[in-house]
C-alpha positions in Angstrom: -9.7 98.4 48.4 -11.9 95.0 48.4 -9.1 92.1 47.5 -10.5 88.9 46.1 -6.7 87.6 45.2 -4.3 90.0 46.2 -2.8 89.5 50.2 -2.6 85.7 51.2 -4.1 84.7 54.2 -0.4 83.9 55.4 0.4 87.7 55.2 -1.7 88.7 58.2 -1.2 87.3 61.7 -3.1 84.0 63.3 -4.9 86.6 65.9 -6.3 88.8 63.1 -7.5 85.6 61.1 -9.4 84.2 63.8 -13.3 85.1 63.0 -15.4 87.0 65.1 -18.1 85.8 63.3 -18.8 83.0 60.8 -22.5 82.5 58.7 -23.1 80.5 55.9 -25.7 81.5 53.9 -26.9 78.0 53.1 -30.2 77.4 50.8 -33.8 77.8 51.9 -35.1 73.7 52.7 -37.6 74.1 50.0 -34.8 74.7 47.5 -32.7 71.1 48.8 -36.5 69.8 48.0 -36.4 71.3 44.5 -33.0 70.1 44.2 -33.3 66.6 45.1 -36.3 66.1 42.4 -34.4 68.2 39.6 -31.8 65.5 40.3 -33.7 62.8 40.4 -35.6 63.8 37.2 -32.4 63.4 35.0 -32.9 59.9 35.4 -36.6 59.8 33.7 -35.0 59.9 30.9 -33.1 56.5 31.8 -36.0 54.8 33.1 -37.4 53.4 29.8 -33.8 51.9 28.9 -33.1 50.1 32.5 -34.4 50.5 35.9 -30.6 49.8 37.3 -29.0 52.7 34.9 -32.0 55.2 35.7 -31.4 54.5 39.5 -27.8 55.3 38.9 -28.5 57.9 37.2 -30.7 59.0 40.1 -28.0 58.7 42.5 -25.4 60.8 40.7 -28.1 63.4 39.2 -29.0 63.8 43.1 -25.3 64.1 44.4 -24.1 66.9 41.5 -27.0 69.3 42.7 -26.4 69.1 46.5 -22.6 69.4 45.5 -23.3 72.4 43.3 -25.9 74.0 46.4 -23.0 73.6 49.1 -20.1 74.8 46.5 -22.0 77.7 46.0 -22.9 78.7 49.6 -20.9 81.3 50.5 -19.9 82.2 54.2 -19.5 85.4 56.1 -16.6 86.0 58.3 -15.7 88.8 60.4 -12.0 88.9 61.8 -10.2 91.7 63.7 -9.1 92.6 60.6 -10.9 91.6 57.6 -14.4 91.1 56.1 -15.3 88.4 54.2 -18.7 87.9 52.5 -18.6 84.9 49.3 -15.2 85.3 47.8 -14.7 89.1 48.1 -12.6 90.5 51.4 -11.6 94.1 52.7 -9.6 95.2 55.3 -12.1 96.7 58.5 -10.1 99.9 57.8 -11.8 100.8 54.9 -15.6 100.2 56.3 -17.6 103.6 57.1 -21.4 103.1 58.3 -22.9 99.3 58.7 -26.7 99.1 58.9 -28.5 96.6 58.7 -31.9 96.4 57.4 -34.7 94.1 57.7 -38.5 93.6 56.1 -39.4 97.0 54.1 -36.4 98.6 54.7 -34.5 95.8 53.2 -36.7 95.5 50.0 -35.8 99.2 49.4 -32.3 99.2 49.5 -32.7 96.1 46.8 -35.0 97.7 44.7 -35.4 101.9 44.6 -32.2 102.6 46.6 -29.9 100.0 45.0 -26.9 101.3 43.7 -25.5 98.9 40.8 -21.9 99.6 41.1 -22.3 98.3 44.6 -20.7 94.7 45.8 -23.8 92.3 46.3 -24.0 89.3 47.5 -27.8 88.3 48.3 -29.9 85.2 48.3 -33.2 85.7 48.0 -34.4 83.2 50.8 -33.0 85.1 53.4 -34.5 88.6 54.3 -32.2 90.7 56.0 -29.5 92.8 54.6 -26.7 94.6 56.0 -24.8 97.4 54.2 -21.0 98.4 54.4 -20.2 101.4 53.4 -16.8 101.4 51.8 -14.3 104.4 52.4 -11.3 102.7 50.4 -10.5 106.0 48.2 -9.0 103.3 45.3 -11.9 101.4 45.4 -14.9 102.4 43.2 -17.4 100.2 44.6 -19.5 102.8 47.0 -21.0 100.0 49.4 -21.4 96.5 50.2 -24.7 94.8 50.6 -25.4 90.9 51.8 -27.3 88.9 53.2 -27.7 87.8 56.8 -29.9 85.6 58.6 -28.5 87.0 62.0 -28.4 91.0 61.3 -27.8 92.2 65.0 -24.5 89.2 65.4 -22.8 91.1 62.0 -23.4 94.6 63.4 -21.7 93.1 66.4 -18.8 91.5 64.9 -18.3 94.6 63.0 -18.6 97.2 65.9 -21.6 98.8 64.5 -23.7 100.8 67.1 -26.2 101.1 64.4 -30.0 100.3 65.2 -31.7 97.6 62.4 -33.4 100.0 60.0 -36.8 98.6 59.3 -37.9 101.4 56.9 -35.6 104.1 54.4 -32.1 103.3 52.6 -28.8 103.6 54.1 -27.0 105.6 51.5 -27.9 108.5 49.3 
């Protein structure tokens, strides 16, 4: 069952915390651009009252975006025991087939062969996807579906001998 609160990270041993693999998914450069000038445009309102208060304004409209970009990033991490993608985790012991898709193949398992009750945790800049299948009998969600930047190092980490699908879904 996928645990976003439940075992501490002090219940399993150092060895089986150690990752395997670590990503962060960080934001496209073009979306730190459009970040920096939605921050910076706060302070066009400020302008017309002092130069000094819109630059300050500036500053701190500039410094809450990139904080809210790198508070939001989430991170990948494969250990010997666990998966972790954002804030969700399962144990490995409950993951069936992991493929990872790329291009068209990736587009269909997001659009026609997306299953809703699935775990998801995509960004849009980044185009590959890998999908977990999840055998956890108490756990409802069928699959989990991410994004990767580096699909061939999570199929890896996670032991998968699967090939990267370029075309057809993963699950029917």
């Amino acid at each position: 069952m996928s645990d976003t609160s439940g075992l501490s990270a002090e219940a399993s041993s150092p060895a089986e915390q150690v990752p395997v693999y670590s990503e962060k998914l960080w934001p496209a450069w073009w979306l730190w651009v459009a970040g920096v000038l939605l921050g910076a445009s706060i302070s066009l309102i400020f302008f017309p009252i002092s130069v000094t208060f819109g630059l300050i304004t500036a500053v701190i409209g500039i410094a809450l975006v990139i904080f809210g970009l790198v508070i939001t990033t989430p991170r990948i991490e494969v250990s010997k025991e666990w998966l972790r993608v954002g804030r969700a985790r399962i144990q490995r012991v409950h993951l069936g087939k992991i493929v990872a898709h790329t291009g068209d193949a990736a587009r269909e398992q997001l659009g026609p062969g997306f299953d809703a009750s699935s775990y998801q945790c995509i960004r849009g800049w980044i185009g590959p996807v890998v999908t977990v299948q999840i055998l956890d009998p108490q756990d409802a969600t069928p699959y989990w579906i991410f994004s990767t930047r580096k699909p061939n190092a999570v199929l890896q980490a996670l032991g998968s001998r699967e090939p990267v699908q370029e075309h057809g879904v993963s699950f029917e």
